[in-house]
N, C-alpha and C positions, 0 to 999 in steps of 0.2 A: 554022763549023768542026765537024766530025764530031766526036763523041767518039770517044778514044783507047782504049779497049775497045769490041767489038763487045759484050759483056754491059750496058752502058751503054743501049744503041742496042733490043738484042732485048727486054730483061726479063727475062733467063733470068742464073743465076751460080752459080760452083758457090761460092756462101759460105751462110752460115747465122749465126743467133743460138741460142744454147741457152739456157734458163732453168731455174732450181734456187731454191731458199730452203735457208736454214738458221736455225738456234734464234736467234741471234745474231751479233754484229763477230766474237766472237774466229773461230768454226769461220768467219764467213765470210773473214776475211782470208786463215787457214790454205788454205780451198780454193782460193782464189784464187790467191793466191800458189804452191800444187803444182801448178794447170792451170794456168799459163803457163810454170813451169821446164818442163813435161809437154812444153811446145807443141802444149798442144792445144787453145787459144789464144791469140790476140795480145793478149788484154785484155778485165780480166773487169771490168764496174763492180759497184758496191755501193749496194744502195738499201735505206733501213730501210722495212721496210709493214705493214702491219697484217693482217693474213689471218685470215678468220672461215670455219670450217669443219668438215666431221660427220665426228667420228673417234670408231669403235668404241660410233656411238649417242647420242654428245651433240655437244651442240652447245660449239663453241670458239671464242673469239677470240684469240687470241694476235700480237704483234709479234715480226718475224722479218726475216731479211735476203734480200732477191733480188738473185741473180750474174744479171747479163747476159755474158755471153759469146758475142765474136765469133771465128767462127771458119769452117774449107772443111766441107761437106759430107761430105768423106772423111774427117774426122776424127772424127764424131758418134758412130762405133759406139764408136770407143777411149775418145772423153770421157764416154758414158754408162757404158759398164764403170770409168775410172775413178771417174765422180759415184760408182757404185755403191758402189766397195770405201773410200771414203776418206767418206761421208756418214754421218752420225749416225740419220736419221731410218729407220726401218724399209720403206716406198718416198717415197724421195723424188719430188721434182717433175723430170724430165726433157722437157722440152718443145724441138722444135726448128722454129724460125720460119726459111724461106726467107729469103732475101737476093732481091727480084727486080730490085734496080741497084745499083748505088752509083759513083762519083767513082774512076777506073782506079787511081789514086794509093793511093788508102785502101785498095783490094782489094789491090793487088802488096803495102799495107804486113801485111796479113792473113797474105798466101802468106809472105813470109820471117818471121814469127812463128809459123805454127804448120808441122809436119808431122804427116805419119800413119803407121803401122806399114809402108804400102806406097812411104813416100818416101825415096829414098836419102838418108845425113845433108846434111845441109847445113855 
């Protein structure tokens, strides 16, 4: 049986993963929980890690929290200006991972969870 998306089939989708950190649960529940009221994604998970890294000359290891966030491609410029105005850290982590398949079902549940500045309401 063919898959039910032709994105399924090609490798090609317009979704995306974003990834960010923050200091901590609390800032990251709070981001969380704003980028999904935002819809500017469907669902951000939360993972504690340990991130070792050169800031301003020395060397750091710090635990911290990384948002995964699933979301479309047309949404990435408004979620990084969000990340920007509502994040703690002076540049945060902004990284955005293509989507090259996924399950038709999961992606349609993506589209009615998020929109973008250019989507009529829903």
């Amino acid at each position: 049986m063919p898959p039910a998306n032709p994105a399924e089939l090609e490798g090609m989708t317009p979704y995306c993963i974003v990834l960010t950190t923050v200091s901590g649960e609390v800032q990251a529940q709070a981001l969380a929980r704003q980028i999904v009221e935002a819809r500017l994604g469907a669902c951000v998970q939360i993972d504690r890690v340990q991130s070792v890294y050169r800031w301003e000359g020395q060397l750091c290891s710090e635990p911290e929290c990384r948002l995964t966030i699933k979301t479309r491609k047309a949404c990435f410029t408004a979620l990084a200006q969000f990340i920007r105005a509502h994040h703690a850290y002076e540049i945060p982590e902004i990284v955005q991972i293509p989507v090259a398949a996924g399950s038709a079902d999961y992606l349609r549940w993506i589209d009615e969870g998020t929109q973008s500045g250019d989507d009529p309401p829903r």
